[in-house]
N, C-alpha and C positions, 0 to 999 in steps of 0.2 A: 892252564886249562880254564873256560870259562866257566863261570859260575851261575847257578839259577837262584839269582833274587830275588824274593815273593816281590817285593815292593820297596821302591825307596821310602826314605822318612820324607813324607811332605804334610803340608797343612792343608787340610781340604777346607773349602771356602765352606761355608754357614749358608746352607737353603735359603732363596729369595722366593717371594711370591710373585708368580708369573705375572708379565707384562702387563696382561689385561685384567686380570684379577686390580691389580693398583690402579687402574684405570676405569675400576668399577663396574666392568663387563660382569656377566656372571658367565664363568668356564668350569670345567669338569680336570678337576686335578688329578692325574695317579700319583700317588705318594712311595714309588717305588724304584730301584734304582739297576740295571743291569750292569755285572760286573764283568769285563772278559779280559782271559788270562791268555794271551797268546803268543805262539814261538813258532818257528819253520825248523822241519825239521830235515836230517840231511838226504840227498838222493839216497834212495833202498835203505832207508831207516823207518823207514812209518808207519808197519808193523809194530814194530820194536819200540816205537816212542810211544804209539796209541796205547799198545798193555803197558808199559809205564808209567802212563798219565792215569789210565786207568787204577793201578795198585796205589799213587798219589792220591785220589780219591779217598778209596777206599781205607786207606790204611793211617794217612797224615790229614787229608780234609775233612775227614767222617769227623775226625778229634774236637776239628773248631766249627762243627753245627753244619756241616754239607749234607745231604738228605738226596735222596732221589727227585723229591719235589722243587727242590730249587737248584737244582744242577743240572747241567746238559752240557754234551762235548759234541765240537762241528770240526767238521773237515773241508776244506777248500774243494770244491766242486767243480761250478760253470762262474766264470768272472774273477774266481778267486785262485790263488795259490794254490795249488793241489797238494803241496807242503808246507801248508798253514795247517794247524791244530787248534783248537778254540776252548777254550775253559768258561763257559758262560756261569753268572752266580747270580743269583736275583736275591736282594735285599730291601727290606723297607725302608730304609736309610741309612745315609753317608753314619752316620754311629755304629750302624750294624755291621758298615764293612769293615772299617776301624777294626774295630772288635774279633772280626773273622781273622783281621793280620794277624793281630796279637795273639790271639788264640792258638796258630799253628806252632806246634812242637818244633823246636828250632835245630832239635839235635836229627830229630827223624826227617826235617826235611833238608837237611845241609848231607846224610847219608844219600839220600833221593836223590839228590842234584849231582853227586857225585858220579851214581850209575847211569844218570840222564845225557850227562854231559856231552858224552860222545857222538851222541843222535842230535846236539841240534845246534844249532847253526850259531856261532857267536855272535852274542848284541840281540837278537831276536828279541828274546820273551821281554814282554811290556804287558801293560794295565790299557784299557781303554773302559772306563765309567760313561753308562748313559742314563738319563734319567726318563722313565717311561713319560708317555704321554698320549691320551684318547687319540682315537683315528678319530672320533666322531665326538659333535659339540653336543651339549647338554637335549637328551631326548634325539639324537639327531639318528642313534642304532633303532630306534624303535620306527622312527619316520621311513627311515632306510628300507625296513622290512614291509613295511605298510604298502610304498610304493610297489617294491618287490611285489608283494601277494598281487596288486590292483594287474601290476601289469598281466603274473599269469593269469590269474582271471581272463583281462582282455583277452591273452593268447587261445583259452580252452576257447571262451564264444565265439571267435572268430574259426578255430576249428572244427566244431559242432557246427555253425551255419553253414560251411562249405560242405558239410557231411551231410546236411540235410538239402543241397539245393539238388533237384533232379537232371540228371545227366541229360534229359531231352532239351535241357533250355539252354544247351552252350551248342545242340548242335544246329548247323545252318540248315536253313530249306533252302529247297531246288529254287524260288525265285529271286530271294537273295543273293544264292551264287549265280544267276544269271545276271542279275545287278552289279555286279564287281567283276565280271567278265572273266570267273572262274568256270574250270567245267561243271557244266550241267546234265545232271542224272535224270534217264526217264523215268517218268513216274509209272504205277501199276495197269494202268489205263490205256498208256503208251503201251508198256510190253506188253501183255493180254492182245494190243490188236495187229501184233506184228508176231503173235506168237501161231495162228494158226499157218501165217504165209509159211512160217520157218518147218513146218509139216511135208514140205514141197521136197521129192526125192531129192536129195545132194546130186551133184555132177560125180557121173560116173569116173571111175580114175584109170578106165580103157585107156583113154588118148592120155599120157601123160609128155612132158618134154624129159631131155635128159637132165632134167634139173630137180624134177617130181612135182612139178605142178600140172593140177589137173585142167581139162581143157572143156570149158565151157560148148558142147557141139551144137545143140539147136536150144529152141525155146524152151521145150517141153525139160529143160535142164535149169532152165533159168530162174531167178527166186529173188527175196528180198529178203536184206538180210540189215542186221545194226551195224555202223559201223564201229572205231574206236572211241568218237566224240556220241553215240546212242543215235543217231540221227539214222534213216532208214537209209539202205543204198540197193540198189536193184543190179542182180548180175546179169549181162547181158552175151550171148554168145560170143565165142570167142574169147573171152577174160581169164585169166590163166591167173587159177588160187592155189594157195599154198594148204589143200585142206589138209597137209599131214602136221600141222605146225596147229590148227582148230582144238 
Protein backbone atom coordinates (compact mmCIF):
# COMPACT_ATOMS: atom_id res chain seq x y z
CA UNK A 1 0.00 0.00 0.00
CA UNK A 2 1.35 3.38 -0.69
CA UNK A 3 2.17 5.58 1.75
CA UNK A 4 1.78 9.49 2.56
CA UNK A 5 5.17 11.10 3.07
CA UNK A 6 5.01 14.72 4.56
CA UNK A 7 8.38 15.34 3.02
CA UNK A 8 11.58 13.68 2.08
CA UNK A 9 14.85 14.70 4.04
CA UNK A 10 16.48 17.25 1.89
CA UNK A 11 18.62 20.32 2.41
CA UNK A 12 16.94 23.50 1.36
CA UNK A 13 19.34 25.95 -0.14
CA UNK A 14 20.11 29.22 2.14
CA UNK A 15 17.99 32.54 0.81
CA UNK A 16 20.01 34.67 -2.05
CA UNK A 17 19.40 38.15 -2.56
CA UNK A 18 17.45 38.68 -5.65
CA UNK A 19 19.17 39.52 -8.92
CA UNK A 20 18.88 43.02 -8.81
CA UNK A 21 19.11 43.80 -5.37
CA UNK A 22 23.08 42.59 -6.10
CA UNK A 23 23.12 44.68 -8.78
CA UNK A 24 22.14 47.60 -6.91
CA UNK A 25 18.70 48.25 -8.34
CA UNK A 26 16.41 49.12 -5.52
CA UNK A 27 13.33 46.33 -5.46
CA UNK A 28 10.62 45.48 -3.06
CA UNK A 29 11.26 42.14 -1.44
CA UNK A 30 8.42 39.71 0.02
CA UNK A 31 10.19 37.72 2.52
CA UNK A 32 7.65 35.02 2.50
CA UNK A 33 7.30 31.67 1.15
CA UNK A 34 4.10 29.49 -0.28
CA UNK A 35 4.19 25.92 0.66
CA UNK A 36 1.85 23.46 -1.30
CA UNK A 37 1.19 19.91 -0.32
CA UNK A 38 -0.52 18.24 -3.22
CA UNK A 39 -2.00 14.66 -4.33
CA UNK A 40 -4.68 13.45 -6.90
CA UNK A 41 -7.08 11.75 -5.63
CA UNK A 42 -8.86 8.59 -7.04
CA UNK A 43 -12.17 8.71 -9.52
CA UNK A 44 -15.32 9.13 -6.80
CA UNK A 45 -13.01 9.60 -3.96
CA UNK A 46 -13.01 13.40 -3.50
CA UNK A 47 -15.51 13.71 -1.21
CA UNK A 48 -13.98 11.34 0.99
CA UNK A 49 -10.16 12.68 0.56
CA UNK A 50 -11.48 16.59 0.95
CA UNK A 51 -13.04 15.74 4.68
CA UNK A 52 -9.86 13.80 5.15
CA UNK A 53 -7.44 16.39 4.40
CA UNK A 54 -9.62 18.51 6.13
CA UNK A 55 -9.64 16.48 9.71
CA UNK A 56 -5.54 16.34 8.70
CA UNK A 57 -5.68 19.94 9.38
CA UNK A 58 -7.58 20.22 11.94
CA UNK A 59 -6.47 17.61 14.03
CA UNK A 60 -2.46 16.69 12.97
CA UNK A 61 -1.62 20.38 11.31
CA UNK A 62 -3.30 22.57 13.97
CA UNK A 63 -0.30 20.64 16.17
CA UNK A 64 2.65 22.09 14.10
CA UNK A 65 1.29 26.02 14.00
CA UNK A 66 -1.48 25.63 10.88
CA UNK A 67 -4.07 28.57 11.64
CA UNK A 68 -6.91 29.62 9.44
CA UNK A 69 -4.65 32.55 8.54
CA UNK A 70 -2.09 30.86 6.78
CA UNK A 71 -3.88 27.87 5.39
CA UNK A 72 -5.99 27.41 2.42
CA UNK A 73 -7.05 24.03 0.47
CA UNK A 74 -7.66 24.25 -3.66
CA UNK A 75 -9.34 22.08 -5.79
CA UNK A 76 -8.51 21.54 -9.58
CA UNK A 77 -11.09 23.53 -11.31
CA UNK A 78 -10.59 25.22 -15.15
CA UNK A 79 -6.84 24.05 -16.44
CA UNK A 80 -6.29 21.89 -13.62
CA UNK A 81 -6.91 18.39 -12.58
CA UNK A 82 -10.23 18.25 -11.07
CA UNK A 83 -8.45 15.43 -9.00
CA UNK A 84 -5.87 17.49 -7.79
CA UNK A 85 -6.23 18.72 -4.02
CA UNK A 86 -3.92 21.45 -2.82
CA UNK A 87 -2.58 22.03 0.77
CA UNK A 88 -1.26 25.69 0.35
CA UNK A 89 0.92 27.02 3.80
CA UNK A 90 2.31 30.40 3.73
CA UNK A 91 5.44 30.83 5.81
CA UNK A 92 8.02 33.58 6.41
CA UNK A 93 10.75 31.44 5.82
CA UNK A 94 12.37 28.33 4.48
CA UNK A 95 13.30 27.78 8.64
CA UNK A 96 9.77 28.20 9.40
CA UNK A 97 8.88 25.41 7.07
CA UNK A 98 11.55 23.22 8.35
CA UNK A 99 10.07 23.49 11.59
CA UNK A 100 6.38 22.91 10.42
CA UNK A 101 8.01 19.29 9.18
CA UNK A 102 9.39 18.50 12.27
CA UNK A 103 6.64 19.73 14.30
CA UNK A 104 4.06 17.18 12.90
CA UNK A 105 3.19 14.21 15.24
CA UNK A 106 4.52 11.39 13.44
CA UNK A 107 2.37 8.72 15.07
CA UNK A 108 -1.02 10.77 14.33
CA UNK A 109 0.02 11.30 10.89
CA UNK A 110 1.43 7.74 9.84
CA UNK A 111 -2.53 6.66 11.40
CA UNK A 112 -3.74 9.55 8.80
CA UNK A 113 -1.99 8.17 5.87
CA UNK A 114 -3.16 4.97 6.68
CA UNK A 115 -7.06 5.76 6.23
CA UNK A 116 -5.94 8.34 3.24
CA UNK A 117 -4.35 5.75 1.36
CA UNK A 118 -7.01 4.25 -0.41
CA UNK A 119 -8.39 7.67 -2.00
CA UNK A 120 -5.20 8.69 -3.62
CA UNK A 121 -3.51 7.89 -6.18
CA UNK A 122 0.22 6.28 -5.75
CA UNK A 123 3.31 8.48 -6.13
CA UNK A 124 1.05 11.64 -6.23
CA UNK A 125 1.52 13.82 -3.08
CA UNK A 126 4.69 16.14 -3.45
CA UNK A 127 5.97 19.45 -2.02
CA UNK A 128 6.03 22.44 -4.40
CA UNK A 129 7.75 25.73 -2.37
CA UNK A 130 7.43 29.19 -3.94
CA UNK A 131 8.88 32.16 -2.77
CA UNK A 132 6.48 35.34 -2.95
CA UNK A 133 7.32 38.20 -4.92
CA UNK A 134 5.51 41.92 -5.62
CA UNK A 135 3.31 42.18 -8.70
CA UNK A 136 4.40 45.80 -8.62
CA UNK A 137 8.03 47.59 -8.42
CA UNK A 138 8.70 50.00 -5.53
CA UNK A 139 5.73 52.84 -5.43
CA UNK A 140 4.47 51.26 -8.68
CA UNK A 141 0.63 49.92 -6.61
CA UNK A 142 0.22 53.35 -5.61
CA UNK A 143 1.13 54.87 -9.29
CA UNK A 144 -1.13 51.93 -10.60
CA UNK A 145 -4.05 53.51 -8.61
CA UNK A 146 -3.30 57.03 -9.47
CA UNK A 147 -3.51 56.27 -13.24
CA UNK A 148 -6.76 54.26 -12.40
CA UNK A 149 -8.47 57.22 -10.58
CA UNK A 150 -7.07 59.84 -13.71
CA UNK A 151 -8.55 57.65 -16.10
CA UNK A 152 -12.23 57.42 -14.31
CA UNK A 153 -12.08 60.94 -13.80
CA UNK A 154 -11.43 61.15 -17.69
CA UNK A 155 -14.36 58.73 -18.24
CA UNK A 156 -17.24 60.77 -15.74
CA UNK A 157 -16.08 64.24 -17.95
CA UNK A 158 -16.42 62.81 -20.96
CA UNK A 159 -19.77 61.40 -19.69
CA UNK A 160 -21.26 64.59 -18.13
CA UNK A 161 -20.23 66.58 -21.40
CA UNK A 162 -22.25 64.29 -23.56
CA UNK A 163 -25.10 64.69 -20.85
CA UNK A 164 -24.85 68.28 -21.28
CA UNK A 165 -24.69 68.79 -25.13
CA UNK A 166 -28.28 69.62 -26.46
CA UNK A 167 -29.99 67.01 -28.59
CA UNK A 168 -30.87 69.87 -31.20
CA UNK A 169 -27.16 70.05 -32.25
CA UNK A 170 -26.68 66.51 -33.79
CA UNK A 171 -29.91 67.00 -35.52
CA UNK A 172 -29.54 67.84 -39.42
CA UNK A 173 -31.54 70.84 -41.02
CA UNK A 174 -33.70 70.40 -44.04
CA UNK A 175 -30.72 72.29 -46.07
CA UNK A 176 -28.14 70.17 -45.09
CA UNK A 177 -30.06 67.08 -46.00
CA UNK A 178 -30.66 68.73 -49.38
CA UNK A 179 -26.88 69.05 -49.56
CA UNK A 180 -26.05 65.30 -49.40
CA UNK A 181 -29.02 64.44 -51.54
CA UNK A 182 -30.92 62.95 -48.58
CA UNK A 183 -34.68 63.29 -48.27
CA UNK A 184 -35.91 66.71 -47.77
CA UNK A 185 -38.73 67.69 -45.32
CA UNK A 186 -41.00 70.66 -45.90
CA UNK A 187 -40.64 73.25 -43.82
CA UNK A 188 -43.86 75.09 -41.82
CA UNK A 189 -44.32 77.55 -44.51
CA UNK A 190 -44.35 74.88 -47.09
CA UNK A 191 -47.26 73.02 -45.39
CA UNK A 192 -49.31 75.98 -44.15
CA UNK A 193 -49.49 76.88 -47.90
CA UNK A 194 -50.61 73.62 -49.26
CA UNK A 195 -52.64 73.21 -46.37
CA UNK A 196 -55.78 75.24 -47.28
CA UNK A 197 -55.59 73.48 -51.03
CA UNK A 198 -55.93 70.00 -49.05
CA UNK A 199 -59.58 71.79 -47.60
CA UNK A 200 -60.75 70.81 -51.42
CA UNK A 201 -63.60 67.96 -51.03
CA UNK A 202 -61.73 64.46 -51.57
CA UNK A 203 -63.01 62.41 -54.84
CA UNK A 204 -65.97 60.94 -54.28
CA UNK A 205 -65.69 56.98 -53.90
CA UNK A 206 -69.13 56.62 -56.29
CA UNK A 207 -67.12 55.55 -59.27
CA UNK A 208 -64.80 53.13 -57.78
CA UNK A 209 -62.79 50.10 -60.03
CA UNK A 210 -63.02 46.58 -58.90
CA UNK A 211 -59.93 47.13 -57.23
CA UNK A 212 -61.34 50.06 -54.77
CA UNK A 213 -59.76 52.87 -56.13
CA UNK A 214 -61.43 55.87 -56.48
CA UNK A 215 -62.00 57.70 -59.64
CA UNK A 216 -61.05 61.16 -60.11
CA UNK A 217 -64.46 62.42 -62.50
CA UNK A 218 -64.24 66.11 -63.14
CA UNK A 219 -62.35 69.18 -61.95
CA UNK A 220 -64.37 70.22 -59.25
CA UNK A 221 -62.73 66.70 -57.63
CA UNK A 222 -59.48 67.73 -58.30
CA UNK A 223 -56.89 69.10 -55.68
CA UNK A 224 -53.20 69.34 -54.69
CA UNK A 225 -51.93 67.16 -52.63
CA UNK A 226 -47.88 66.23 -51.05
CA UNK A 227 -46.48 63.63 -52.45
CA UNK A 228 -44.14 60.87 -50.63
CA UNK A 229 -40.86 63.00 -51.36
CA UNK A 230 -43.32 66.58 -49.78
CA UNK A 231 -43.18 68.11 -53.00
CA UNK A 232 -46.90 69.28 -54.24
CA UNK A 233 -48.66 67.08 -56.85
CA UNK A 234 -51.81 67.99 -58.39
CA UNK A 235 -54.76 65.30 -59.04
CA UNK A 236 -56.05 65.63 -62.26
CA UNK A 237 -59.30 63.79 -63.69
CA UNK A 238 -59.29 60.58 -64.24
CA UNK A 239 -56.38 59.50 -61.78
CA UNK A 240 -57.45 56.48 -59.81
CA UNK A 241 -56.19 56.83 -55.94
CA UNK A 242 -55.99 54.49 -53.47
CA UNK A 243 -57.91 56.79 -50.90
CA UNK A 244 -58.68 53.61 -48.67
CA UNK A 245 -54.97 53.02 -47.94
CA UNK A 246 -54.74 57.47 -46.98
Amino acid sequence: MPSLSLAAPLRLPAPRAPRAQRSGRAVRVCANFKARWSLDVKFGSKLDAVALLQEWVRDVGSQAGLTPDNTQLHSGSIGAPESTLELEVSFDSLADLEAFWAAIPPAQHKAWGQRMQQYIVHGSPQWHVYRTLPAFPEGGAAGAAGTAGMAGSAAARAVGGAARTPAAAAAPSSSSSSSSGSLVMPSEEELGKYAADAAVALPSTAQQTASGLSVVSGEEEAQVVLDWKGEPMKIKPGDKLPFKFL
